[in-house]
C-alpha positions in Angstrom: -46.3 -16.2 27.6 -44.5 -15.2 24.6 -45.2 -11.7 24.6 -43.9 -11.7 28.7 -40.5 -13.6 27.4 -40.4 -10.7 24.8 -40.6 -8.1 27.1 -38.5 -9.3 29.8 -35.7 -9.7 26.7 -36.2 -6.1 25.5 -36.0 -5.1 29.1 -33.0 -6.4 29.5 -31.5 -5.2 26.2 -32.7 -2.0 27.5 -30.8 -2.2 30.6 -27.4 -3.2 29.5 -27.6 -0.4 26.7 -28.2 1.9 29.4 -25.2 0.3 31.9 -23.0 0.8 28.8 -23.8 4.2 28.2 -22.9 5.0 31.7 -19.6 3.8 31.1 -18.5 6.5 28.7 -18.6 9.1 31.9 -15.1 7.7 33.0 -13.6 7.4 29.5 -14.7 11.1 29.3 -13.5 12.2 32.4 -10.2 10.6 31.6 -9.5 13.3 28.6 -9.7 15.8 31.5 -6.6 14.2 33.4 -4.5 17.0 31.4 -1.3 14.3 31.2 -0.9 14.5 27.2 2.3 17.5 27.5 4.8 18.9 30.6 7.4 21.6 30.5 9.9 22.4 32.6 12.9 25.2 33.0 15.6 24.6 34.9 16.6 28.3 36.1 19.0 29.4 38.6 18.6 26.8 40.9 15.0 25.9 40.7 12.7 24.0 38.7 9.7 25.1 37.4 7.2 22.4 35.7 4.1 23.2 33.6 1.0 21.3 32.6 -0.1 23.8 30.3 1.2 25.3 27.6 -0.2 29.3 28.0 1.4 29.1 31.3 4.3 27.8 30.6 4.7 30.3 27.1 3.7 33.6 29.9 6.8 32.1 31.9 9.1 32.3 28.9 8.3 35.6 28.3 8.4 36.8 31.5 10.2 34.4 33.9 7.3 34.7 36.7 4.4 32.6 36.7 1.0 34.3 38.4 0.0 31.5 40.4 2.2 28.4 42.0 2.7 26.0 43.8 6.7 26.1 45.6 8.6 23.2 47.4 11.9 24.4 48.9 14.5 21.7 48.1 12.2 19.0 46.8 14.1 19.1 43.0 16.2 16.0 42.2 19.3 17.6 43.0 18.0 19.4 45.9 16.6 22.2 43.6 13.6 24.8 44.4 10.5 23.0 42.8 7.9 25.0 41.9 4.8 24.2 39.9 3.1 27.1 37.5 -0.3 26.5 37.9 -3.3 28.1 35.9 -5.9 30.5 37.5 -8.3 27.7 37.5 -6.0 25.4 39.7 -4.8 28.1 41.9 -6.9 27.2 44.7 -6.2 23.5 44.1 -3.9 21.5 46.3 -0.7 19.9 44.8 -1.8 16.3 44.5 -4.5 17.6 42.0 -2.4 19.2 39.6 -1.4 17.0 36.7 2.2 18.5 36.6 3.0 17.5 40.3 1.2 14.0 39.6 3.5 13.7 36.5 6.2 14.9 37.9 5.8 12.4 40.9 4.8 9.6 39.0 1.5 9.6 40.4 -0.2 10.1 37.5 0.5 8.2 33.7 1.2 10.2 31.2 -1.2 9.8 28.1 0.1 7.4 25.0 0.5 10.4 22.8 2.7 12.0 24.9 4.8 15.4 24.3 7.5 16.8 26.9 10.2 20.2 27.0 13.2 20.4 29.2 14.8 24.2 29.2 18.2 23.3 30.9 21.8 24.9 30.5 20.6 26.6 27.1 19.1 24.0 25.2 15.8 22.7 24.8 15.0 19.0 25.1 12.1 17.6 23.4 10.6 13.8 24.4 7.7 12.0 23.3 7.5 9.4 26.7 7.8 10.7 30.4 10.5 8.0 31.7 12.4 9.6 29.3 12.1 13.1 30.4 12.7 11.9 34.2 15.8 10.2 32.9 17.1 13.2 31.6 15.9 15.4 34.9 17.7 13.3 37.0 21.0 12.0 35.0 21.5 15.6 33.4 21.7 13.4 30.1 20.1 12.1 27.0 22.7 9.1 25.9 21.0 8.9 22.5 19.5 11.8 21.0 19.1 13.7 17.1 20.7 17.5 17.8 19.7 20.3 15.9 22.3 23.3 17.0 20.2 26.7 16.1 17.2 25.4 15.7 14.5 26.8 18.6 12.2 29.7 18.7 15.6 31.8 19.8 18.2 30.1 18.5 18.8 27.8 21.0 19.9 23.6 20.3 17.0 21.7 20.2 17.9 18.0 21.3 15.7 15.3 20.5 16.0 12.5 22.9 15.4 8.5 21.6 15.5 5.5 23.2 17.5 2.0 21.7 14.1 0.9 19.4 14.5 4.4 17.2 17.8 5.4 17.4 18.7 4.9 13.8 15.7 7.1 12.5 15.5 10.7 12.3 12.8 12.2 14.4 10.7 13.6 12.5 7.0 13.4 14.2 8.5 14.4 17.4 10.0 17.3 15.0 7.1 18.2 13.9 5.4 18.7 17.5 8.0 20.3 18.7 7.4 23.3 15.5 4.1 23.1 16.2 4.0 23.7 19.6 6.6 26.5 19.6 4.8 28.4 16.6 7.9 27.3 13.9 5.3 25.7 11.3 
């Protein structure tokens, strides 16, 4: 009788070890949600958002993306919204690119979180999403660290804060913002 308890235990322990292994497939699928970084231009009356970086870098450089995604008047102040999309996504429909779900607020964006605006010269540089979408749609960041001269081109880098880090320099979201434009 004891031996039957014993193995009806270790069956069990078996089984819940092997329910809790199954439940590292979602906690691994969610690092492929891409919602850790978006960039966006704002360029002669559109709006172009990226969820990855290459793409968004190639659009720089060239001001074309390969592949999009386009919505005629769909921008918060009635702008041209298009979405550069990698070659992979291409063939993917809107609501399964991260950038649209970002944009649209569909998707979260991840706790570690890195954002650029391009608008009217400058580059804005957040480290939370409501942020960023505050900015899109106001045209403003109220409190913010400037740096004038101090992008890849020369451009004014603003830094945008909120009220709870206001009276500190930036200086992690100062350091993502070299590292992800090649300044380090």
């Amino acid at each position: 009788m004891l031996n039957r308890k014993s193995l009806i235990v270790a069956g069990l322990a078996i089984s819940l070890a092997a329910c809790g292994g199954k439940e590292v497939k979602p906690q691994a699928a969610a690092v492929d949600l891409n919602n850790g970084d978006m960039y966006e231009v704002h360029h002669e009356g559109r709006l172009y958002v990226f969820d990855d970086f290459d793409t968004y870098q190639s659009f720089l450089e060239v001001g074309e993306t390969s592949y999009r995604q386009t919505f005629i008047g769909a921008g918060p102040k009635g702008e041209t919204l298009v979405f550069g999309v990698t070659g992979k996504d291409k063939k993917k429909t809107a609501d399964k690119i991260a950038a649209y779900n970002l944009y649209h607020g569909s998707l979260e964006a991840a706790e570690e979180f890195y954002g650029e605006m391009r608008a009217e010269g400058r580059i804005y540089v957040f480290d939370r999403l409501e942020d960023m979408e505050t900015v899109r749609t106001t045209g403003e960041a109220p409190l913010r660290y400037t740096e004038i001269g101090n992008g890849p081109k020369g451009e004014t880098v603003v830094y945008v804060l909120r009220s709870e880090n206001k009276k500190q320099k930036p200086v992690a979201l100062q350091a993502a913002f070299k590292k992800h434009n090649g300044l380090m």
